[in-house]
N, C-alpha and C positions, 0 to 999 in steps of 0.2 A: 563255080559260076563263071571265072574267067573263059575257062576251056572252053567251056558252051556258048561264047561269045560274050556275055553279058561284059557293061563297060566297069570300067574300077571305080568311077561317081557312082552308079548302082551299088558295086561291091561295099563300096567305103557307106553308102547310106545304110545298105543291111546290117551292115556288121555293127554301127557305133562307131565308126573310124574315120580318119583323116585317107583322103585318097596317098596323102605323102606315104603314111602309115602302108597302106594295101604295096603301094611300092615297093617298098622296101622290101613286104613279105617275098614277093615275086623276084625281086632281086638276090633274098635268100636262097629261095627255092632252086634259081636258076644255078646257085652256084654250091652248092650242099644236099640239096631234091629232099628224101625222107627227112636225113639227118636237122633240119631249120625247122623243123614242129619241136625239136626237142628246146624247154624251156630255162636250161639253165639251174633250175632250183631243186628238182632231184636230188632225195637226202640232207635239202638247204647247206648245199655246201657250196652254190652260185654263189660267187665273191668275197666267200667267207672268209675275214681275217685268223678266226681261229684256226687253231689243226684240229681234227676227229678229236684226238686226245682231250683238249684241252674244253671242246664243246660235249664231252663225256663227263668232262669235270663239273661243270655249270651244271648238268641236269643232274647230275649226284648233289650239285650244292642248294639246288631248285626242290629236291624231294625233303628240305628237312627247312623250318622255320629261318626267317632272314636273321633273328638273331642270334643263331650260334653261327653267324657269318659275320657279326661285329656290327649289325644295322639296327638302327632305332625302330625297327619296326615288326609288329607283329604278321604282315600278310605280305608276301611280295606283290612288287608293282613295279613298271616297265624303268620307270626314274630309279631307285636300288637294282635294280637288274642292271641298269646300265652304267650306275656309276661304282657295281660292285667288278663287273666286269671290267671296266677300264681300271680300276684300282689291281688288280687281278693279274692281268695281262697285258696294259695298257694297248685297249683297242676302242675303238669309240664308231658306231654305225649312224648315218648321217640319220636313218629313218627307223622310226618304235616298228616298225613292219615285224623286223628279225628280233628283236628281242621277245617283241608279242608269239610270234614262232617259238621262241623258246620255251617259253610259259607256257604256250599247247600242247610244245612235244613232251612235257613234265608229266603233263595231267592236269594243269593249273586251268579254271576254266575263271571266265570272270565272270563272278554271281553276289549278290547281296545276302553278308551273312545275316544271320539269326538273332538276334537282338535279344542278352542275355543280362535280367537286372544284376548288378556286382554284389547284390545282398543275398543271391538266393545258394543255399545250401548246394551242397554236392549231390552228385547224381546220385551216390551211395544213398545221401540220407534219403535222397527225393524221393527215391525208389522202394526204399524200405519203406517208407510214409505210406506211399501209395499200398503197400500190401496191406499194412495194419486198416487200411479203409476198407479195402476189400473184404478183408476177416472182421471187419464189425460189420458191415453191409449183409455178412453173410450169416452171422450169429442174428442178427435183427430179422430178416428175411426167410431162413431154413435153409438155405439154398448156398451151396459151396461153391467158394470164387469162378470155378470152372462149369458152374451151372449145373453141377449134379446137388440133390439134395441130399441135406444133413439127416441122418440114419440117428435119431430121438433117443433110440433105446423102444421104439411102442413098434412090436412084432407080435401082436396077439393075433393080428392076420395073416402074417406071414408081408406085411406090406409097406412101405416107408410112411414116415409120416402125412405125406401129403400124396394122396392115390394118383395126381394129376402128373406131378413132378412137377409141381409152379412152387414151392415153397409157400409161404401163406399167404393166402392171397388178398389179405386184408393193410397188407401194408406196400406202399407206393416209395418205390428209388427215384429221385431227379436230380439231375445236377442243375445249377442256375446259375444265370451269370444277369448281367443287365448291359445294352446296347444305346446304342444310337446313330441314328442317321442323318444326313446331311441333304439340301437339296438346295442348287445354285445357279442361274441361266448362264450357261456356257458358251458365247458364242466361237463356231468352226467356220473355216472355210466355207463354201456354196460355188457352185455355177450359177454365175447370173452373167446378164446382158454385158458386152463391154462398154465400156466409156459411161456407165451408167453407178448412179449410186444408189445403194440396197439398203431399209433401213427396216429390221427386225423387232417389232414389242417384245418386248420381255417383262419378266419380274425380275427388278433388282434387289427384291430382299432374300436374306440368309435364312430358310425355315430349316428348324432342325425336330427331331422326337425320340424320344428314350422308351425302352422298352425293359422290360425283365421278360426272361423264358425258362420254363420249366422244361428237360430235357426227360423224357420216361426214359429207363434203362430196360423196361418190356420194351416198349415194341418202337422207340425211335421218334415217337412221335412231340412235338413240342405244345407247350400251354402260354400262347405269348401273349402279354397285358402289356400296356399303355402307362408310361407312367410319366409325371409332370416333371420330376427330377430326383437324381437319385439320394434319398434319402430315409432315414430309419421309417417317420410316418407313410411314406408312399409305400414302401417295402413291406409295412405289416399289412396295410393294405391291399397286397399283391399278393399276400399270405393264406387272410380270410377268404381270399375270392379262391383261392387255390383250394382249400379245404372244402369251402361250399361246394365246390365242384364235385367232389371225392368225397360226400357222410359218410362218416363210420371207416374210414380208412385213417391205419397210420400214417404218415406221409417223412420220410428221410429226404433232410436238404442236403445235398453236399454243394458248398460252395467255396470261392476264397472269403480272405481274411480283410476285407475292405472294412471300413470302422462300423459301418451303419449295418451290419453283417450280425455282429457280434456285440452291440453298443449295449450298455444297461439297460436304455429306453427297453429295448428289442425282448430282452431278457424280461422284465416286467411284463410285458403283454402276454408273453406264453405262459406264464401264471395267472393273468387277469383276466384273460377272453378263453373262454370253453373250448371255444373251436383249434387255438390253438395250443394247447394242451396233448392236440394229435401230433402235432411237429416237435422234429427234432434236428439238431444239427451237425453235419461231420465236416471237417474243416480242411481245406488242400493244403498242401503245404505251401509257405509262403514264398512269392514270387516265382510261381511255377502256373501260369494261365495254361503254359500249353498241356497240361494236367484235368483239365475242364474240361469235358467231349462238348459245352456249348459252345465254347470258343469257336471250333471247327464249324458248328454250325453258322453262326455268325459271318464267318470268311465264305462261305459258299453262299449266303442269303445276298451278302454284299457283292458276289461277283456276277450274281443274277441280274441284279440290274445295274450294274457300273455301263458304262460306256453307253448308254441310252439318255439321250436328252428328251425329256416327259418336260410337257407345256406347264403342270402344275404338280405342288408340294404333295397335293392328296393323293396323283399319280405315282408319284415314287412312292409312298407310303403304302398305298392297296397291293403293289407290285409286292413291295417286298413283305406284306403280310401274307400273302396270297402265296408268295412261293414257301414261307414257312410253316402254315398249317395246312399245307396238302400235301406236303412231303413228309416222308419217313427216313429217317439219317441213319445212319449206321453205327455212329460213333455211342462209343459206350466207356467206362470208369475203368 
């Protein structure tokens, strides 16, 4: 832009710079030409106190936990980085710039781990869990964990037991969890008038609503109910209505192990009421939600309507029933 006339105020307003700043470049240029675009940081080895050697060390000591480096800590982060390094080498960088460099050229990215309860069993057993559900789901159902069906031993036709290849189709897979949601008036920034004061209605009350969903392991589709709070009466509640839905069908619950899940209450009613006499129930292993293909659902129901400010509580509530029973999820046991 210089060259073609234009003045260094122009330059310095396009670019985000100080005219001092555009100077300087030109005074670069005049005295280096190509060589003054080069930035110094190539290989980050611009002003670098260490040598290659020594910053080859660091990412060899970056690829393996900060404490077999003698640090209280289980994740590295810029503060052990930097007082591992000065301990190290004694070199100290006035700015986290070049250590955060460090940490990228590792592979270290910064992200919020996985939130794992300190009671739940090892992956070994989790996993092993998960098969033995599978193999009962699949003795209950006909149909072998991989979707092909169980071969009975009945070849009088030359034909499996079930001519469709659905396994029997008098009995219903769901997984279920129970939710809730929140709805709060948030107020954001706006464009309004200057010198002017802006003043918003809102509801300042906290409305919240619990749900339970039935997850079909056919065809993806969910059975959500309403429920006042979570507990054993609401939930056999949520049971009956489930089964009136489905006469004449078994119905397999696989859920976790919350108390009102598996409570005596709960246990009584399936001996006392007819209807559920159809139900049964298989159990995830403990402290493993992300085991539950509702879960998943739930995290996608919630991300449909996050970041939308809806005027009222009924709003957010029909949104997010409305994006669960029109949708079909993929997730499956």
């Amino acid at each position: 832009m210089l060259s073609r006339g234009a003045s260094r105020r122009f330059v310095a307003d396009f670019v985000g710079r100080s005219v001092g700043t555009v100077g300087r470049w030109v005074g670069k240029w005049r005295r280096s030409g190509l060589d003054s675009i080069r930035t110094g940081h190539a290989g980050n080895r611009n002003a670098c106190l260490l040598t290659g050697e020594q910053e080859e060390e660091v990412l060899k000591a970056l690829s393996r936990p900060p404490s077999e480096q003698g640090l209280d800590a289980e994740f590295w982060s810029v503060p052990d980085l930097a007082g591992w390094i000065h301990g190290r080498f004694s070199v100290r960088r006035a700015s986290d710039a070049y250590y955060r460099c460090l940490l990228h050229m590792a592979g270290l990215s910064f992200h919020l781990p996985e939130s794992v309860d300190r009671r739940r069993a090892p992956e070994e057993e989790i996993e092993a869990r998960m098969a033995k559900i599978r193999d009962e789901i699949a003795g209950i159902t006909g149909k072998k964990p991989d979707g092909k069906e169980e071969d009975r031993g009945r070849r009088e036709t030359g034909k499996r037991a079930d001519d469709e290849g659905k396994g029997r189709e008098d009995v219903i897979v769901v997984s279920a969890d129970e939710v809730g949601i929140e709805h709060e008036a948030v107020l954001r920034r706006a464009r309004c008038a200057k010198n002017t004061k802006v003043k918003l209605r809102v509801d300042r009350e906290r409305k919240s609503q619990k749900y339970i969903g039935f997850l079909h392991e056919s065809d993806g589709s969910v059975d959500l109910m309403r429920l006042e709070r979570g507990n054993t009466e609401n939930i056999v509640k949520a049971l009956i209505e489930l089964t009136l839905k489905y006469p004449g069908k078994e119905i397999v619950v696989v859920w976790d192990n919350a108390s009102y899940h598996n409570s005596k209450e709960l246990n009584l009613k399936l001996e006392e009421v007819e209807n559920l006499r159809r139900v049964q129930f298989i159990y995830l292993p403990p402290y493993s939600p992300d085991k539950n293909p509702i879960e998943h659902v739930w995290n996608e129901a919630k991300n449909s309507i996050s970041n939308i400010q809806r005027a009222d509580f009924e709003d957010t509530r029909d949104a997010f029933e409305t994006f669960i029973r029109e949708t079909k999820f993929k997730y499956r046991l």
